[in-house]
C-alpha positions in Angstrom: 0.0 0.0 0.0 3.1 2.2 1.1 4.5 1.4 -2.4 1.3 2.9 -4.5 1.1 5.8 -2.5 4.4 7.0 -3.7 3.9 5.5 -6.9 0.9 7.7 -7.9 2.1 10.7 -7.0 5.0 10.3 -8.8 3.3 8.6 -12.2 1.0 11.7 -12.0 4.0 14.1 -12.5 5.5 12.2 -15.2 1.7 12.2 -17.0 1.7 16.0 -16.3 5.0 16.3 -17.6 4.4 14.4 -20.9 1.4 16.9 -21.5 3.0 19.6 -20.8 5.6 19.0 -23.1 3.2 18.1 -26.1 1.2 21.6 -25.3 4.8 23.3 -25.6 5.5 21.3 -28.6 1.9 22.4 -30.2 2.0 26.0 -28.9 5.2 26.2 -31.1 4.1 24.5 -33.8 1.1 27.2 -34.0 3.9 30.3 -32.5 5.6 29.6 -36.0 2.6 29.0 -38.1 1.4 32.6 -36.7 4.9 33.9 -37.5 4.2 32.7 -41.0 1.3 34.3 -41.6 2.1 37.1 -40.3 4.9 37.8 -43.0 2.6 36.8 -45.6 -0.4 38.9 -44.5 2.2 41.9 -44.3 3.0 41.3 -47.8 -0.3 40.8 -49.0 -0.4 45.1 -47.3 2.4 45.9 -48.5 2.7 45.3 -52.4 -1.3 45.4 -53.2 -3.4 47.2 -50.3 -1.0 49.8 -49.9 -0.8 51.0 -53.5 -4.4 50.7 -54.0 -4.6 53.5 -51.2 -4.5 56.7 -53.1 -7.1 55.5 -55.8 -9.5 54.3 -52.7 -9.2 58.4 -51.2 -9.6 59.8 -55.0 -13.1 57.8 -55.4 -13.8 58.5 -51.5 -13.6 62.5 -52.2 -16.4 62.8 -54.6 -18.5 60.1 -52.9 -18.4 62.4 -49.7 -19.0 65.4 -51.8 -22.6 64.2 -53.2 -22.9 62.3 -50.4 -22.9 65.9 -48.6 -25.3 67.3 -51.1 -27.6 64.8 -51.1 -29.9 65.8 -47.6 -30.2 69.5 -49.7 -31.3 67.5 -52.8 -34.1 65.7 -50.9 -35.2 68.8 -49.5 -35.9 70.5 -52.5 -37.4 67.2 -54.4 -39.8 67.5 -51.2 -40.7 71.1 -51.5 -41.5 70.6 -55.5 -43.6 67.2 -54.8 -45.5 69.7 -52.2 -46.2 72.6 -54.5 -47.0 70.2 -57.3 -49.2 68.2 -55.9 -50.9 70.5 -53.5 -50.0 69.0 -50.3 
């Protein structure tokens, strides 16, 4: 009985051990797979996002201009759909 009692303990830190290690193992297996994609997704920014910038702000401009005019425009379409038809 002695024998098992220090036997358990024991086999349950080698058991905790061996998992330990295979979560290290696995937690570098994703570390690098993260460091990977990482590079790649920086990439991907830098040789086609990046340049793609400029002609994203030079459509942006005049969308924000008519988007700016448009509350005016409904105004006056409502005041001529008043007058016009009476109400």
């Amino acid at each position: 009985m002695t024998i098992l009692s220090i036997l358990e303990p024991v086999l349950l830190v080698v058991i905790l051990a061996i998992a330990l290690f295979q979560v290290q193992k696995r937690l570098n297996t994703i570390s690098n797979g993260l460091g990977t994609l990482g590079f790649a997704l920086e990439t991907v920014e830098h040789q086609h996002l990046r340049p793609l910038r400029k002609l994203v702000d030079d459509i942006n401009g005049p969308l924000n201009t008519i988007n700016a005019t448009l509350p005016g425009i409904a105004a006056k379409a409502a005041l001529v759909v008043r007058k016009a038809g009476g109400k």
